[in-house]
ZAVEXVEX-997112 format. One line per 4 residues: number of its first residue (from 1); for each residue x, y, z of C-alpha. Coordinates in steps of 0.02 Angstrom, whole numbers, plus 32768, in hexadecimal, padded with zeros to 4 digits. Layout:
<recs>
NUM	X,Y,Z  ...
</recs>
This chain:
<recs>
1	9B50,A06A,7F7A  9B55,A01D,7EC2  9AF8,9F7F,7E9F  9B74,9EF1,7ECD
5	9BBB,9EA0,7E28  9C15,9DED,7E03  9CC8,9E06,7DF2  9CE6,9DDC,7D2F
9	9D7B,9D65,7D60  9D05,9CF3,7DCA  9C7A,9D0A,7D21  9D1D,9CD3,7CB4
13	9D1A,9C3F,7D27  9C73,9C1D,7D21  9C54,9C33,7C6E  9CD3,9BA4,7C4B
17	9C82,9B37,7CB3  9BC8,9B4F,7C8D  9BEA,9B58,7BD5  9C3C,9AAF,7BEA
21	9BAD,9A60,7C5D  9B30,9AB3,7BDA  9B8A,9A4F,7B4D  9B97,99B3,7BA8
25	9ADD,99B0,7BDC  9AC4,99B6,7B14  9B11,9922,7AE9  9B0F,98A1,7B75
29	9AF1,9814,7B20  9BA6,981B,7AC7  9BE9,9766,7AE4  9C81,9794,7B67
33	9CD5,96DA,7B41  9D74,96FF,7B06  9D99,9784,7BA2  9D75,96F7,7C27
37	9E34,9715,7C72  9E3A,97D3,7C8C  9DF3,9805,7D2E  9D5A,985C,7D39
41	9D7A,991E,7D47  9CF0,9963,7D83  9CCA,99AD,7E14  9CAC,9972,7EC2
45	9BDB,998D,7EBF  9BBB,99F4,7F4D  9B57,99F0,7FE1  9AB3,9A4A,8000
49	9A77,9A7A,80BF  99BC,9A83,80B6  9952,9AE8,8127  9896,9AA2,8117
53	981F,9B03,818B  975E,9B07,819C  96B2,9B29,8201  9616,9AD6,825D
57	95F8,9A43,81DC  969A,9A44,8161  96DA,99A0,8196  96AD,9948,810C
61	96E2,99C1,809D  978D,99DE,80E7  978F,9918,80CD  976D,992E,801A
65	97E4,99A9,7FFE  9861,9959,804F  9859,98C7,7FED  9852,9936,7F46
69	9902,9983,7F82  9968,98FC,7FDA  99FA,98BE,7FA6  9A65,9858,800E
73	9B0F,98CC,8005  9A90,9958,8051  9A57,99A2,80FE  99AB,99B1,812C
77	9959,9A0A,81C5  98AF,9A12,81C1  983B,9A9C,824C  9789,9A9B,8276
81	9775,9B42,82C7  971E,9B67,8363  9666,9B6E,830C  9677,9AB7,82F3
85	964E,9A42,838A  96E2,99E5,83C8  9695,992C,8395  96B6,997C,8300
89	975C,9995,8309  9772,98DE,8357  970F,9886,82B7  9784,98D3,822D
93	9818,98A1,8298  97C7,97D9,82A4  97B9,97F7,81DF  987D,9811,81DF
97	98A0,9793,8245  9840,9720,81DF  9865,973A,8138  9921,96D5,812A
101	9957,9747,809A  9955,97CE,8118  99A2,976C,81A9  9A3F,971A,8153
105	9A82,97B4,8127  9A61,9812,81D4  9A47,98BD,8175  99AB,98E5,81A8
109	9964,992E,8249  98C0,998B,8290  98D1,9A1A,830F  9883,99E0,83A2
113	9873,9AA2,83F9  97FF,9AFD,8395  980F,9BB4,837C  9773,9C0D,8372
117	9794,9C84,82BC  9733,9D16,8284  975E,9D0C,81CA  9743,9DBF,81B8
121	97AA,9DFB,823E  9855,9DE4,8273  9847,9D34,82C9  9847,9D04,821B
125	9901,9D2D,820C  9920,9CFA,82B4  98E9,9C4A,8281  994C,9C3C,81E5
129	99EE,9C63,8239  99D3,9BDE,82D8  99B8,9B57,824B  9A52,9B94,81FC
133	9AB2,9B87,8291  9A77,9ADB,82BC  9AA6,9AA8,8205  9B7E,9AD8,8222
137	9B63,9A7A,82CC  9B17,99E5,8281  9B80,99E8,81ED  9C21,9A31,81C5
141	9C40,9A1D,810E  9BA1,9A48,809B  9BC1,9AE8,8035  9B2A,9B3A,8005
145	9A7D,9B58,807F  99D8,9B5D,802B  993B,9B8F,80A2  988D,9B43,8064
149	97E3,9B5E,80A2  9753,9AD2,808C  970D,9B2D,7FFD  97BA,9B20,7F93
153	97DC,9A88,7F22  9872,9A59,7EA1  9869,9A70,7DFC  98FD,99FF,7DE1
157	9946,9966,7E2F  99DC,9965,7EA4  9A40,991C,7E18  9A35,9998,7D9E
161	9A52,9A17,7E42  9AEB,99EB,7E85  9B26,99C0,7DCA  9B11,9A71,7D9F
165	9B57,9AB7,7E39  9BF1,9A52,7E34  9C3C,9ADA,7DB1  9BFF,9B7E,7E24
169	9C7E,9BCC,7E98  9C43,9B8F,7F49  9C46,9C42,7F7C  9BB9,9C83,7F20
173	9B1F,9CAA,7F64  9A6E,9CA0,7EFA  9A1B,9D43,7F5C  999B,9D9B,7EF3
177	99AC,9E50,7F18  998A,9F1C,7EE7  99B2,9FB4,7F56  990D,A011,7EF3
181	98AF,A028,7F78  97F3,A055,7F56  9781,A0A4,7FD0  9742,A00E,7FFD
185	97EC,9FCE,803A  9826,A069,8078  979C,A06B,80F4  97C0,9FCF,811E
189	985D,9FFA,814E  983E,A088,81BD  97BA,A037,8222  97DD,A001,82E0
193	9781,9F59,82EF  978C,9EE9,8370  9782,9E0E,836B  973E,9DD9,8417
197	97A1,9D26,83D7  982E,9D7C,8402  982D,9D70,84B9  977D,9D22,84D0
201	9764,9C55,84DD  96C3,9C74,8492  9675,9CA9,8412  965A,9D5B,83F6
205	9630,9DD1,836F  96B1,9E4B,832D  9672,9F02,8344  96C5,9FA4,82EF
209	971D,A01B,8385  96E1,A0EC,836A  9780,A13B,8327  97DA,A11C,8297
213	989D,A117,8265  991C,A168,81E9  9978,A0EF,816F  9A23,A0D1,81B5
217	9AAF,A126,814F  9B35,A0AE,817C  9AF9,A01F,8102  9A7F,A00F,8086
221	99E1,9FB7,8070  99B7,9F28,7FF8  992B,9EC3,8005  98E9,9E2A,7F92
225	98A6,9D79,7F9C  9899,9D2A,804B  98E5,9C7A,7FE5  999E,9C6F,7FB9
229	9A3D,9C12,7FAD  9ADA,9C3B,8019  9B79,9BFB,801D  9BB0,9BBC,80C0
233	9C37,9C3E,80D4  9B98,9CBB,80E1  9B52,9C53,8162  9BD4,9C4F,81C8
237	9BE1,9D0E,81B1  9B3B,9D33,81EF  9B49,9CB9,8271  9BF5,9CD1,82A9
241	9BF8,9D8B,8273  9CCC,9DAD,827E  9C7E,9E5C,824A  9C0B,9EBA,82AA
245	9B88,9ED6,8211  9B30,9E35,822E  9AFE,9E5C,82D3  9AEA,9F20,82BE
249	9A6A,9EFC,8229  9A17,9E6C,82A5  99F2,9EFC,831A  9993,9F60,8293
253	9948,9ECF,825A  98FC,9E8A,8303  987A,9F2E,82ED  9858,9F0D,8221
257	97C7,9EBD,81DE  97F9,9E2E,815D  98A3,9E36,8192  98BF,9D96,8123
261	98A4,9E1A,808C  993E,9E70,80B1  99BC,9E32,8146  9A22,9DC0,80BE
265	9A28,9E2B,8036  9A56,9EC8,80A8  9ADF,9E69,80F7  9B37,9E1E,8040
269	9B23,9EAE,7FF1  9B75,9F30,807C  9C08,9EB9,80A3  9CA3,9ED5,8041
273	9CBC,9E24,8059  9C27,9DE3,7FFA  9BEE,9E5E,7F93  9C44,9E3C,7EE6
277	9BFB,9D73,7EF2  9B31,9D8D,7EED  9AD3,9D4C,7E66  9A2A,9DB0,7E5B
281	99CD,9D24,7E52  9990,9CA2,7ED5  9963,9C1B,7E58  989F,9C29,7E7F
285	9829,9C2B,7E08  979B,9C9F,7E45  9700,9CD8,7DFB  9692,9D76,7E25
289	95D4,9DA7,7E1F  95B8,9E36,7D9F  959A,9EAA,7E03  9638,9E7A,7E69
293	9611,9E58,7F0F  9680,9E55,7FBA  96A9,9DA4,7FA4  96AE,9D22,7F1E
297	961F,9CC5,7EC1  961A,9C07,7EE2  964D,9BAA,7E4B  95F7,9B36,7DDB
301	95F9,9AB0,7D54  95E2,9B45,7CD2  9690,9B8D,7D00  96ED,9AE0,7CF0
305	9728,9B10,7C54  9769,9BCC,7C8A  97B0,9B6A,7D28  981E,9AFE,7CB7
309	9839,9B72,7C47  988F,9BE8,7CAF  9915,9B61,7CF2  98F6,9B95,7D9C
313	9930,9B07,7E1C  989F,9B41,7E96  97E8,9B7F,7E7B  9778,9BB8,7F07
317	96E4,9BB6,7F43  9689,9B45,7F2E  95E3,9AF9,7F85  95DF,9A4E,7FE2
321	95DB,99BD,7F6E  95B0,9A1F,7ED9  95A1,99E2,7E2D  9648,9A25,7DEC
325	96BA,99C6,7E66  9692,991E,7E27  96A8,997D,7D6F  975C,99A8,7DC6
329	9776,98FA,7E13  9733,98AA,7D73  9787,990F,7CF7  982B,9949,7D52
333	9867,98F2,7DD9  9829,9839,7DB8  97E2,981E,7E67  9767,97B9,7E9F
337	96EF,97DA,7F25  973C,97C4,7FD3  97F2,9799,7F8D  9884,980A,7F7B
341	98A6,9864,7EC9  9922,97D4,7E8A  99D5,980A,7E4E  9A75,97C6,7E1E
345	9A9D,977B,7ECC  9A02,9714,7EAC  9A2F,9655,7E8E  99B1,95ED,7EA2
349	9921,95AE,7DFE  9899,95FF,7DBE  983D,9572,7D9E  9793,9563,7DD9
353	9782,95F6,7E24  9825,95DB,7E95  987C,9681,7EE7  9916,968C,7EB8
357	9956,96D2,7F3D  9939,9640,7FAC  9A05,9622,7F6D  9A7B,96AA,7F93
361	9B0A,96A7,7F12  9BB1,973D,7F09  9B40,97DC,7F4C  9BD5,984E,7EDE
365	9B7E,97F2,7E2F  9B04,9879,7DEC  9A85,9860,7D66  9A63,990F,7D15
369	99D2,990A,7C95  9976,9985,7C2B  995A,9A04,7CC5  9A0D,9A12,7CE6
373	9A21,9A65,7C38  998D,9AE1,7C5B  99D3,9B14,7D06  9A84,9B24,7CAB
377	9A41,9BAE,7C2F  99E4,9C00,7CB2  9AA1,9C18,7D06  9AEB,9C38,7C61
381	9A6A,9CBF,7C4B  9A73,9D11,7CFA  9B33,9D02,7D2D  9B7F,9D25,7C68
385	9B2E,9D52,7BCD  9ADE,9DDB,7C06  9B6D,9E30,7C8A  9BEB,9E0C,7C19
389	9B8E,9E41,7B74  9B5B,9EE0,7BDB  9C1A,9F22,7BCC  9C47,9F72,7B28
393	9CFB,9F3D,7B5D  9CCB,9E86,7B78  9CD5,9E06,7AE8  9CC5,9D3D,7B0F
397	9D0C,9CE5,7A89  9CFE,9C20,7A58  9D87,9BC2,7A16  9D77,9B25,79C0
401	9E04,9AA1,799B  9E02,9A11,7931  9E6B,9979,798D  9E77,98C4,796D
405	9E45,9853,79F9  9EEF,981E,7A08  9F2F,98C0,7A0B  9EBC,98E0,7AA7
409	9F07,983E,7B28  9FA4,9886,7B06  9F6F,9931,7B37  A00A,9970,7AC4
413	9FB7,99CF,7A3D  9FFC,9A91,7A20  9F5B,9A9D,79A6  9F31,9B42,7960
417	9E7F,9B69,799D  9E09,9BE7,791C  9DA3,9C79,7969  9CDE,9C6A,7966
421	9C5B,9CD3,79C6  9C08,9CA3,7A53  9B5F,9C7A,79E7  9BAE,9BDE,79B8
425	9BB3,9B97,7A71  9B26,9B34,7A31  9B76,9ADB,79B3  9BF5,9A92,7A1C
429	9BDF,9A0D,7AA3  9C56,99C1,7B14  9C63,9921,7B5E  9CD0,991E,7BCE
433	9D73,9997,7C12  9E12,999A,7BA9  9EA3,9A01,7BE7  9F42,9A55,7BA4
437	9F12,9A22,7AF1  9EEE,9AC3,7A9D  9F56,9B69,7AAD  9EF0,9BE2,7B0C
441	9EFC,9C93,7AB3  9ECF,9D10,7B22  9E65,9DA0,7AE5  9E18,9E2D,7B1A
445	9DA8,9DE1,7BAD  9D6B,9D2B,7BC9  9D9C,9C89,7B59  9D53,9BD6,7B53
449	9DB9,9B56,7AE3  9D57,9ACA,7A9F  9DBF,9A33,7A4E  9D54,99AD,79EB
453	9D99,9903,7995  9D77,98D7,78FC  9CF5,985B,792F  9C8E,98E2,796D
457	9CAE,98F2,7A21  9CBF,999B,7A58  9D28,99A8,7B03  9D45,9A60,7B6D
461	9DEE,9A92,7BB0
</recs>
């Protein structure tokens, strides 16, 4: 089977609305004055269902990450597995209960039954589909599920998240992925183990079974990153499965080791369904030991600036309380220790050393800032510029039009737009939507149409 590609209409789509997000980010301090009676167009931001899970002694963490990620428009469900004791369990839920940020809103919630996980076995799949399937019971209109461990923190605020992700087709799904498999993998594959968490209440060891297995023929195997963002139609998919694949692949997977590596990205990329909307990318930003090792290096204030850098939305892992979260807190998200990251729904005064967030103003205001632009070009970079320039057949043109301001309330200009290449996207920021002003020529692939006044605002239709 071919490596699963974005269909170019949905990267037209997308390249019109990320190039316009991009440009906006660059110039938000354009006074907006005179446009105080047209209705904002923007999207609805969307809503995020967060999966938090962790061991013996990640309360506090799972507490601090929590706090890094919330945002009031959000779900949260946060898991201390069966390694951690259940007073545990019962003293993050009394620190939910007691913070009022978390209470007014009602959108968070502890699982009180623990399941005991083997993160290298299949229980670790097993776990990440019950909290899915307690997420569409709890809630039934976030779009997009995002599964963090304890060891995971944000690289930008929930602001400049949902801001970005209010111009992405809720269908897409963020699932870093390659059908090369090595040796290493292929083994992997093959083996029989078994997960005594299966069908044991306690704790057991996972142990590899004698024989070994051929590689099914009917589907092929991709395997990536255990972390990921899915759209809720995949959710419901895997947990619903109106197809039989989710459940014949569950099957194989009950007897893999690391079946987080692999059941996701298997399942989008054999389904007709899903396979044309997967970004290869899960919006992590990793780092590895040189030699490369089975998992991960832990992160550190040396890589802050490769972390930001990338525009990643997620980084991962990182040790308890290290150095480089309060550089992230600091730096990033504007947090202060034991407080929520503060965002645009955040009314209240600064001063003093006041939280913000004490107030709860209009949870649909957002606040991008500087990390929204980063995480824009990392989109840019991943969903367009490169598929598209891949093509010898492709061409993405800009077109820039030259309107008065007047011209623009109206929305009755027929104005003749000149051709530029997309290496001027940089010159060109708008500040807000315009539509029907400039005539749309159609080329030979995608178009963007830019219209700017002659004071200098620049405006995307």
């Amino acid at each position: 089977m071919a490596k699963p590609k974005l269909n170019l209409f949905f990267l037209s789509l997308i390249a019109i609305s990320l190039l316009s997000l991009l440009l906006f980010l660059s110039h938000r301090s354009c006074s907006f004055s005179h446009f105080r009676d047209l209705k904002n167009p923007y999207p609805t931001p969307p809503k995020i269902a967060y999966f938090i899970t962790g061991s013996d002694g990640d309360g506090p963490r799972i507490l601090r990450l929590l706090q890094a990620v919330y945002h009031p428009r959000n779900q949260y469900l946060l898991h201390l597995d069966f390694h951690a004791s259940q007073q545990q369990r019962e003293d993050l839920a009394v620190s939910i209960q007691s913070t009022e940020t978390f209470t007014v809103s009602e959108n968070v919630n502890v699982v009180g039954n623990a399941d005991s996980v083997n993160y290298r076995g299949p229980t670790s799949i097993s776990l990440v589909l019950r909290g899915a399937a307690i997420l569409l019971r709890y809630s039934k209109d976030w779009d997009w599920f995002v599964n963090l461990g304890a060891w995971d923190y944000p690289l930008i605020t929930q602001d400049d998240f949902l801001h970005v992700l209010s111009f992405m087709p809720k269908d897409f799904n963020f699932i870093e992925h390659t059908s090369s498999i090595g040796w290493n993998e292929y083994q992997r594959m093959i083996q029989i183990v078994v997960d005594p968490s299966l069908y044991l209440a306690s704790k057991g060891a996972m142990f590899m079974g004698d024989g070994k297995r051929t590689l099914p023929k009917a589907y092929k195997f991709f395997t990536g990153s255990p972390s990921m963002l899915l759209s809720r139609k995949l959710i419901e998919f895997s947990i619903l499965g109106w197809e039989n694949l989710p459940r014949t692949l569950l099957m194989y997977f009950a007897n893999t080791r690391s079946s987080n590596r692999g059941y996701f990205q298997t399942l989008a990329c054999n389904s007709k369904e899903f396979s044309d909307i997967i970004v290869n990318n899960n919006l992590w930003f990793i780092a590895w030991d040189n030699p490369p090792t089975t998992e991960p290096r832990n992160l550190r204030s040396s890589d802050l600036k490769k972390m930001l850098g990338s525009g990643a939305a997620f980084a991962g892992s990182f040790l308890p309380n290290d150095r480089v979260l309060d550089m992230i807190d600091q730096q990033v998200l504007h947090r202060k220790q034991g407080r929520v990251a503060p965002g645009g729904w955040c009314v209240g005064s600064h001063d003093r050393g006041r939280d913000p967030c004490k107030f709860r103003g209009d949870i649909d205001i957002l606040r991008p800032g500087p990390a929204a632009k980063r995480f824009v070009k990392l989109l840019l970079r991943l969903n367009l510029y490169i598929r598209i320039q891949s093509s010898p057949k492709s061409h993405l043109h800009l077109y820039v039009c030259s309107v008065t301001k007047d011209t623009w309330i109206n929305h009755n200009s027929k104005t003749t737009c000149s051709s530029k290449w997309v290496g001027a996207v940089g010159l060109c920021s708008p500040a807000w939507y315009a539509r029907k002003i400039c005539r749309m020529q159609i080329t030979t692939a995608v178009v963007v149409v830019v219209c700017m006044d002659k004071q200098g605002y620049r405006y995307l239709n």
